[in-house]
C-alpha positions in Angstrom: -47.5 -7.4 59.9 -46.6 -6.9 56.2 -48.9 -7.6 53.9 -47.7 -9.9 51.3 -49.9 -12.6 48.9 -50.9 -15.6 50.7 -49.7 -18.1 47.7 -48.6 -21.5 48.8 -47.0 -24.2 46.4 -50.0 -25.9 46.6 -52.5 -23.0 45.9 -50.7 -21.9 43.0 -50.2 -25.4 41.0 -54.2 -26.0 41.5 -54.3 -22.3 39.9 -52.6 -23.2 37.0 -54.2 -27.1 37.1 -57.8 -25.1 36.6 -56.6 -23.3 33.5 -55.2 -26.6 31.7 -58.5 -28.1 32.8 -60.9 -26.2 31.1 -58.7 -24.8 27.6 -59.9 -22.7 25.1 -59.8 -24.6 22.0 -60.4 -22.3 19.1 -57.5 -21.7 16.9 -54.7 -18.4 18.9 -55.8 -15.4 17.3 -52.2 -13.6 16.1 -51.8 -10.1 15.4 -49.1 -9.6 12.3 -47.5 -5.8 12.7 -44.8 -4.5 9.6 -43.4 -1.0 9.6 -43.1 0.1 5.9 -45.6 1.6 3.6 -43.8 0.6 0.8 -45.7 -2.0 -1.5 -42.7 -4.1 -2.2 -41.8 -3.4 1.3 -39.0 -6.6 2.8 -40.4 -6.1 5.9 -44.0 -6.2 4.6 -42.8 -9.4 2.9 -41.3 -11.1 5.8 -44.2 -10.5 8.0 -46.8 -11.9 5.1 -44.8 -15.0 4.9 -45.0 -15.3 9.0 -48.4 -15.1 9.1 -48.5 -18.0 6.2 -46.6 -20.0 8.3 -49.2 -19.8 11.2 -52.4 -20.2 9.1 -51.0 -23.6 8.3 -50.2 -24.2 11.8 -53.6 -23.7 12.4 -53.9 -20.1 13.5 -56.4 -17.5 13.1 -54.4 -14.4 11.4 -55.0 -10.7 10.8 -52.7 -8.4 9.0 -52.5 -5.1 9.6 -51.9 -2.8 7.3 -50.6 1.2 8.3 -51.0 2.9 5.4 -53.3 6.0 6.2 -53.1 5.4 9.9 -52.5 9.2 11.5 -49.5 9.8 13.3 -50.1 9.3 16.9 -51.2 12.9 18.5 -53.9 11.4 20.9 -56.8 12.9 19.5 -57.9 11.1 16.6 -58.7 8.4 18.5 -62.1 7.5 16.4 -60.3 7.5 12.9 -61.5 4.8 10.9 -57.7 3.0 11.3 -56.9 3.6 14.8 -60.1 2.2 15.9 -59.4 -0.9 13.3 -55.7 -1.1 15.2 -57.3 -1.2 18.6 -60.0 -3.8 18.2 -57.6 -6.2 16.4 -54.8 -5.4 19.8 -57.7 -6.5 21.7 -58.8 -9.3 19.3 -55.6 -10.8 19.4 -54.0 -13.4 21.9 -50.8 -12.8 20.6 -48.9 -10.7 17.8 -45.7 -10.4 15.3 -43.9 -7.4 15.3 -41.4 -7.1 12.0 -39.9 -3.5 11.4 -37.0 -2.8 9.1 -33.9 -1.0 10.7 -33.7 2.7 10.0 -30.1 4.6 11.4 -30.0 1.6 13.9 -33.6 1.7 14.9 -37.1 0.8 14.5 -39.1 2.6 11.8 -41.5 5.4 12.3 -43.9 3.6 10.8 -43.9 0.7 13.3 -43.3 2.9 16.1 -46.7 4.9 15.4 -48.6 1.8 15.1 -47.3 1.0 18.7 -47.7 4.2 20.4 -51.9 4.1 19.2 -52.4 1.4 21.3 -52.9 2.2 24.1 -51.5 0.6 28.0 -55.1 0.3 29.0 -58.6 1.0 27.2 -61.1 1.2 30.6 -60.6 -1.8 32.2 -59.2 -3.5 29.5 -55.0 -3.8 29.0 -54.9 -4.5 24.9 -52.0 -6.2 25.0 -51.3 -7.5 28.7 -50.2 -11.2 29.0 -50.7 -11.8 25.2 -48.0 -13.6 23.8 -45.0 -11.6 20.7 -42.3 -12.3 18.4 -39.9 -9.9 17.1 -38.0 -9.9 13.7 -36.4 -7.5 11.4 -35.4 -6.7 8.3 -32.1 -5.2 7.0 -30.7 -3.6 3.8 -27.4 -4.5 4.7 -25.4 -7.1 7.2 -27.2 -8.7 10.0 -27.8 -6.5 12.8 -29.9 -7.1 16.3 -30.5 -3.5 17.2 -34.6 -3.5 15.8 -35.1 -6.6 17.7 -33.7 -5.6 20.8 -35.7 -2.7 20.7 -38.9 -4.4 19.8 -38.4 -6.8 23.2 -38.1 -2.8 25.2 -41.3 -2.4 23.7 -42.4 -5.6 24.6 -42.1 -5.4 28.1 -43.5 -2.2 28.2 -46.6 -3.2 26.7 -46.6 -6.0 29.3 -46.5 -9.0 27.0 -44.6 -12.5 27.1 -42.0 -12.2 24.1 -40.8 -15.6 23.0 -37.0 -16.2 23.2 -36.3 -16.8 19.4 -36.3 -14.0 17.2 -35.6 -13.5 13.5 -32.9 -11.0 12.2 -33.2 -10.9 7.9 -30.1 -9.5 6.5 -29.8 -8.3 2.9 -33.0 -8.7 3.2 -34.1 -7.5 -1.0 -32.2 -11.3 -2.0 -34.2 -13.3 0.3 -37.7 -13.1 -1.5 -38.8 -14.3 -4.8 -40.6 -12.8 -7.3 -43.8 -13.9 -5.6 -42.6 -12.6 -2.5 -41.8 -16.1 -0.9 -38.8 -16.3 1.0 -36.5 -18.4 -0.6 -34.7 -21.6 1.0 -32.5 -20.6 3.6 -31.4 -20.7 6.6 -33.3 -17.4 7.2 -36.7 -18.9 6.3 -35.8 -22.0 8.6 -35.6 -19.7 11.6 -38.6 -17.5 10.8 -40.5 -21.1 11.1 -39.3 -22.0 14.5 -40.0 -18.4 15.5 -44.0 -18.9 14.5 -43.5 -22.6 15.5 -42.8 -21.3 18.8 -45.4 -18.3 19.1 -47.7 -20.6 18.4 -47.2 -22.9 20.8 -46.6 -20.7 23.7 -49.8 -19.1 22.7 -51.5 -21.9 23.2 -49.6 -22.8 26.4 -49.8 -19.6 28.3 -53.4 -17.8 27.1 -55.2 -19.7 29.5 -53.2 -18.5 32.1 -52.3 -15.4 31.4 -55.1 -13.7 34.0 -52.9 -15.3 36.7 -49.2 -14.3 35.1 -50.2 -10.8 35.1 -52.4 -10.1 38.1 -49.9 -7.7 40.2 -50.0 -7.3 43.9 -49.3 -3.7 43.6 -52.5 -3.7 41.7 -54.9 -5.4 43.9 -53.4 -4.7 47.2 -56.8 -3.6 48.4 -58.6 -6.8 47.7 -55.7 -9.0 49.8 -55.8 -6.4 52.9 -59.4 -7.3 52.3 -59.0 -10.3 52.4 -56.8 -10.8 55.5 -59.6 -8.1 57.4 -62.3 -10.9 56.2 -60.3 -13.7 58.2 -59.7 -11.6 61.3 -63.1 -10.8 61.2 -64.5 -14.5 61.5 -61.7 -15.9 64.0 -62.3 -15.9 67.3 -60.2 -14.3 69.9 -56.9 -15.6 71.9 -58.4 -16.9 74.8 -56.7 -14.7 77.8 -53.7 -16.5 79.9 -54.0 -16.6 83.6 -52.2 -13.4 84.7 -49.6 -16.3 86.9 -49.1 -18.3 84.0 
């Protein structure tokens, strides 16, 4: 026979009835990711004002900041910033990703940032199941090609991205001289982009061990498993050879 989970409708809404029963209430812990080192940097800018938005929601925010982060070449892994990038991935229940478009794609300096954390640290995925919104930034007219990207990235970094996204265009006339965004409709949808990550952060952290645990993972607890049961049940009783 072919081995295959032994869910149930049943099994699986008590699952997910355990995790709502016993919540973790402390305020999501958000990861905030820009890819410019510029000071006056839009993207910078954008993703400051985000992570405003979700301290007043009632989030716990960290901002990271790349400047003097190595490029990624896998061996200075105990530099002061790549360690600081790698305990805030795993710090984090969920993150913001905001890079400005560069020839149609995402910047070097958000890429790097993404490419030092790593799929999996031991037995520990940084990212796995955690919750991420995208958003970009653009010097010119509005363009989807950054955040499109960053949801590739996304997936490959195993991670729920929310559905609503943020696409800033022209993005040096949105920000005051305080660096607020100014009264738009732009602002209005980067707040029901961090209205949203925070509520699915909330909605899906306690659950996301279940979400992500793969059967092509753990096949060799469920054949486990099913040897356990055939082990303990007792054996078809023999038919009479004339019956």
């Amino acid at each position: 026979m072919t081995l295959i989970p032994d869910h149930s409708l049943e099994s699986t809404l008590s699952e997910l009835q355990q995790g709502y029963q016993q919540p973790n209430t402390h305020a999501p812990r958000i990861l905030v990711l820009y890819g410019s080192l510029r000071p006056e940097s839009n993207s910078r800018k954008l993703a400051l004002n985000a992570a405003q938005m979700l301290e007043q929601f009632g989030a716990e925010v960290r901002v990271f900041d790349p400047e003097g982060l190595p490029v990624c070449d896998r061996v200075s892994v105990d530099h002061p910033k790549v360690v600081e990038l790698r305990e805030l991935a795993q710090w984090s229940e969920g993150m913001v990703w905001c890079s400005p478009e560069i020839h149609g794609a995402v910047s070097s300096v958000f890429k790097n940032q993404i490419d030092w954390i790593p799929l999996s640290d031991g037995a520990i995925r940084p990212t796995q199941g955690k919750t991420l919104a995208v958003m970009q930034v653009n010097g010119g007219s509005q363009s989807f090609n950054v955040v499109n990207a960053l949801r590739v990235l996304g997936r490959w970094m195993r991670m729920f991205t929310i559905p609503n996204q943020s696409s800033v265009p022209k993005a040096f006339q949105e920000f005051d001289a305080d660096g607020q965004m100014k009264d738009s409709p732009y602002r209005d949808r980067v707040v029901d982009v961090m209205e949203e990550l925070f509520r699915m952060t909330l909605l899906l952290r306690n659950q996301s061990a279940m979400l992500t645990h793969r059967f092509s993972e753990n096949k060799a607890d469920y054949q486990a498993r099913v040897d356990d049961v055939a082990s303990v049940e007792p054996p078809e009783a023999k038919r009479p050879c004339c019956a």
